[in-house]
C-alpha positions in Angstrom: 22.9 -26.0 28.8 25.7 -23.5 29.2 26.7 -22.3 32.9 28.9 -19.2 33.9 29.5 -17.9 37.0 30.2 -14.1 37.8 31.5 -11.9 40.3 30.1 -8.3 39.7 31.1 -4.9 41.8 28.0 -3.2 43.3 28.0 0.8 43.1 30.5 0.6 46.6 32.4 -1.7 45.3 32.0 -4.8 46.8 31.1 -8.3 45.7 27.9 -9.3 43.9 27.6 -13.0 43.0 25.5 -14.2 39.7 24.9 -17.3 37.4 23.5 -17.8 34.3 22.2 -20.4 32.3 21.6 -20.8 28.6 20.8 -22.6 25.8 23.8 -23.5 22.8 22.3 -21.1 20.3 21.2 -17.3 21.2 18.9 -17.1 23.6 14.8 -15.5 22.0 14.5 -14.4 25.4 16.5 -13.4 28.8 14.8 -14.2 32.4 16.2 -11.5 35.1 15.1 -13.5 38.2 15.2 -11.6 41.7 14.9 -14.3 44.6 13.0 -14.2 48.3 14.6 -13.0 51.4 16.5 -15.5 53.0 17.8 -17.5 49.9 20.1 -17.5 47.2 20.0 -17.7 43.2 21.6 -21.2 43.4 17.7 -22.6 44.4 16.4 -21.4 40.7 18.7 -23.8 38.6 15.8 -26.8 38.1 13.2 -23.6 36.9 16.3 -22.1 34.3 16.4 -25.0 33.6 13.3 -25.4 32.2 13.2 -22.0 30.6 17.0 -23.1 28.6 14.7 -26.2 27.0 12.6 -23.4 25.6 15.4 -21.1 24.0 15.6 -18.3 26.7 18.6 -17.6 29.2 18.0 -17.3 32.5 20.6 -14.3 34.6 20.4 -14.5 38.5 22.2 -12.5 41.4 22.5 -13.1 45.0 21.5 -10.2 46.9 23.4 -8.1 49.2 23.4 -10.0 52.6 22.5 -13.1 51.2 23.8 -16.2 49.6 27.1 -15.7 48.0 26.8 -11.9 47.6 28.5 -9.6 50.3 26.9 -8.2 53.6 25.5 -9.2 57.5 22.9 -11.9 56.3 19.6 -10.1 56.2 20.8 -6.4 56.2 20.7 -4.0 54.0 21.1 0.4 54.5 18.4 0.6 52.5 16.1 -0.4 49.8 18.0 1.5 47.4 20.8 -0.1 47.1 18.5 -3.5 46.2 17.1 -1.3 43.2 20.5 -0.5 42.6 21.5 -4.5 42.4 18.6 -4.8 39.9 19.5 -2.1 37.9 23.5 -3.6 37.8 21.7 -6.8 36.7 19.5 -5.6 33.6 22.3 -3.6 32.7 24.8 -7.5 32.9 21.7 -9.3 31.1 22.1 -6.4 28.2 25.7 -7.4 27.8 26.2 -10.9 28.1 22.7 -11.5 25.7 22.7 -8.9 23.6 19.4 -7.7 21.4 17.3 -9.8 23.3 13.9 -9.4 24.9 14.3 -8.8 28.9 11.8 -10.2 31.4 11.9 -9.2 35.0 10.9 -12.1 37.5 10.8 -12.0 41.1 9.6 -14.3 43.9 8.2 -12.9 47.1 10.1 -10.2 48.4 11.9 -10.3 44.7 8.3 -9.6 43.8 8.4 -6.9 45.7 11.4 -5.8 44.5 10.4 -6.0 40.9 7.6 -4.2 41.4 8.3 -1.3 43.2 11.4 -1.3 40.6 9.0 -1.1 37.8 7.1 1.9 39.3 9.9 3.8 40.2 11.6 4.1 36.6 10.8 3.5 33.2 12.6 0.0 33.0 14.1 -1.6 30.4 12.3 -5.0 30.2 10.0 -6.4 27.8 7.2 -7.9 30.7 7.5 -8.7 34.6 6.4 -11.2 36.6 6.0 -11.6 40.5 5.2 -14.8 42.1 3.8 -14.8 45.7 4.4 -11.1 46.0 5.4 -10.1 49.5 3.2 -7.1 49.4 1.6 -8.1 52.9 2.0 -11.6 55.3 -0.8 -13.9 56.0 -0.2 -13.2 59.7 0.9 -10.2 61.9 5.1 -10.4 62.5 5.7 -10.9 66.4 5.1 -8.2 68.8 8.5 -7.7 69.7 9.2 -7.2 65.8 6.9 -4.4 65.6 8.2 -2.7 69.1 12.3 -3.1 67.6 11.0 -1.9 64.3 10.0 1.3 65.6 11.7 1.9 68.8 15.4 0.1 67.9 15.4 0.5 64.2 17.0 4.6 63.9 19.7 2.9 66.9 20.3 -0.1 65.9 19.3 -0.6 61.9 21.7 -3.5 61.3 20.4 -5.4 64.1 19.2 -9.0 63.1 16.2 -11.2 64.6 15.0 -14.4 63.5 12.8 -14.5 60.9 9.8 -17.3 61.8 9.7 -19.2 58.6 8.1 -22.8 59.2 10.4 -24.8 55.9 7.2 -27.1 55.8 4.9 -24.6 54.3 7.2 -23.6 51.3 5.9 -26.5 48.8 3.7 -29.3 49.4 6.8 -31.5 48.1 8.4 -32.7 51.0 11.9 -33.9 49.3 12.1 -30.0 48.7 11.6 -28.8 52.1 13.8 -31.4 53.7 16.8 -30.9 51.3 16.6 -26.6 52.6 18.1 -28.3 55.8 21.0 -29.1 54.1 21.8 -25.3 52.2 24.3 -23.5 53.9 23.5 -20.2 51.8 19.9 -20.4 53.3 19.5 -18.0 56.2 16.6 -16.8 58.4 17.8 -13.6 60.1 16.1 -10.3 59.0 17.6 -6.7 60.0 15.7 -4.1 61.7 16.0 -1.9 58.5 15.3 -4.6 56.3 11.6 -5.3 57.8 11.1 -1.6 58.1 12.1 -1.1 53.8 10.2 -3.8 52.6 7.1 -3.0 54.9 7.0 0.3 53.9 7.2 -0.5 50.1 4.8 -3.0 50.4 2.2 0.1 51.5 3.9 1.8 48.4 2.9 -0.8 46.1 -0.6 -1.2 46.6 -1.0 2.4 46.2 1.4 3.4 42.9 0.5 -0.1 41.0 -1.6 2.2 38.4 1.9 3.3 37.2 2.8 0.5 35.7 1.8 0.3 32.1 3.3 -2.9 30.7 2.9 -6.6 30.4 2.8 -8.1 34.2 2.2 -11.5 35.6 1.1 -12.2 39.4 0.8 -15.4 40.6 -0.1 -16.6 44.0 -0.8 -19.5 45.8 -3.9 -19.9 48.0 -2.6 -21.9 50.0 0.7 -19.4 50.7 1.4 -19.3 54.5 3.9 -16.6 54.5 3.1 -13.9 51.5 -1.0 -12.8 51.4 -2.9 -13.7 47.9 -5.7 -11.5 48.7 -3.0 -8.5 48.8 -2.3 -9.6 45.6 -5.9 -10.0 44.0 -6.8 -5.9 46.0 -3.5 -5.0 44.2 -4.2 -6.4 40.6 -7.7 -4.0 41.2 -5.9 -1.1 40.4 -3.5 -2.4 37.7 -3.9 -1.8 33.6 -5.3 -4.0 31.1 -2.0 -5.4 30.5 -1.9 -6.9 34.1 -2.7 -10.5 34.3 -3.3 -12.5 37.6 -3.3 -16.2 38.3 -3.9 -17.4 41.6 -3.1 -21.5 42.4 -5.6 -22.8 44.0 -4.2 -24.8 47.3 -0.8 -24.3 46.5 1.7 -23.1 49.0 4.4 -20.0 48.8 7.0 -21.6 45.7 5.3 -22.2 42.8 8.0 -22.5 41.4 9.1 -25.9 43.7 5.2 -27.0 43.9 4.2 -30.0 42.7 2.4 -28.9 39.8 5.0 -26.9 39.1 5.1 -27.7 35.4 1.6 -26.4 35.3 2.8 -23.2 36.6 6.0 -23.2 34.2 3.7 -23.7 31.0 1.5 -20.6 31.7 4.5 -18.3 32.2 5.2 -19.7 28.7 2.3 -19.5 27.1 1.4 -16.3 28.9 4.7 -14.9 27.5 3.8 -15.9 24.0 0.2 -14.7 24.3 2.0 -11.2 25.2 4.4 -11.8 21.9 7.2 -11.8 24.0 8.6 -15.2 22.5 7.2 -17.5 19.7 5.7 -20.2 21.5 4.9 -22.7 18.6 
């Protein structure tokens, strides 16, 4: 498995951090993977991993104010400039692998991301898949979250609180969520503006989903403690025929790190090839 590191310039000229991974030969397929708030692309190297052994390259970028990637931790000006960051990173994936089917992935509020991305252009990927989409939380944010949201937020839009994110509740492995302790790039604080974005395009989503018309994956776990999978089951209600959903039962927020995780790995694949995105022999 081949590894590169990059350090890409964002549409004001600052830092963007990314990694890829990929296999000897070229790649059948490149997966575009957009990670959850508070993280980094550096926790998706076991899952490239695992798409590498099937032929396909995996591209990932830190987004602005998180991991490696520049910014206050948790801030952004606006959701724009995170469509923006997606649109550098198709545009990377194009280069470094050329002629080869693209495949938008993203996890929780990259599931977000990817598809309010999807509905707001016509993209240039093959398929898309969102895992735990944040598209609403299991429980009501704080008070006070609400009250700063609306009444700080035009003041102070920068202005960081801590996000309540219980580690035990990401994966039922407990190796996992006890090794997050030690991850300096892992941060909980969430702007003002931030909360107020991805709320707001979370209300988007459920309402414009009709407007995508190509292959899409959701997967959620029932179990999630964080990210709602009845939002995503009421949004898949409205989606086309080529929409498929897939909801884990008892599983918590990362499929992804769960511990039937190669379960959830070999439908993406076969899913992909029952879409004829790869050859799946």
């Amino acid at each position: 498995m081949k590894h590169q590191d990059y350090n890409w310039q964002s549409k004001d000229n600052k830092n963007i951090y990314a990694q890829s991974w990929a296999p000897d030969h070229h790649p059948s397929a490149v997966i575009n993977i957009i990670h959850a708030f508070g993280e980094h692309s550096g926790r998706y190297q076991k899952w490239a991993g695992l798409f590498v052994e099937k032929g396909m390259a995996v591209l990932a970028s830190d987004l602005i104010g998180h991991g490696k990637s520049y910014g206050k931790r948790g801030y952004v000006k606006n959701y724009q400039v995170l469509l923006d960051q997606i649109d550098l990173q198709l545009k990377k994936s194009a280069e470094l692998f050329t002629d080869t089917p693209r495949i938008l992935y993203g996890h929780s509020m990259g599931g977000n991301l990817v598809i309010n991305y999807a509905m707001s252009k016509e993209t240039p990927v093959s398929a898309l898949i969102a895992t735990a989409p944040w598209l609403r939380l299991v429980y009501d944010p704080p008070g006070y979250m609400l009250l700063f949201s609306r009444i700080l937020r035009p003041f102070f839009p920068s202005l960081t609180v801590k996000a309540g994110i219980d580690n035990t509740y990401r994966t039922h492995d407990p190796t996992i969520n006890e090794k997050l302790k030690e991850d300096p790039l892992l941060h909980r604080r969430m702007s003002l503006q931030l909360f107020h974005e991805v709320s707001r395009k979370c209300l988007y989503a459920m309402r414009n989903i009709y407007k995508i018309n190509r292959p899409l994956l959701i997967m959620h776990g029932s179990g999630d403690r964080w990210t709602s999978h009845e939002a995503s089951i009421e949004l898949t209600t409205n989606t086309s025929r080529l929409t498929r959903l897939k909801i884990w039962d008892g599983f918590y927020h990362e499929l992804h790190n769960e511990i039937g995780y190669m379960d959830v790995f070999n439908y993406i694949i076969d899913w992909l090839a029952e879409m004829n995105i790869i050859n799946h022999g």
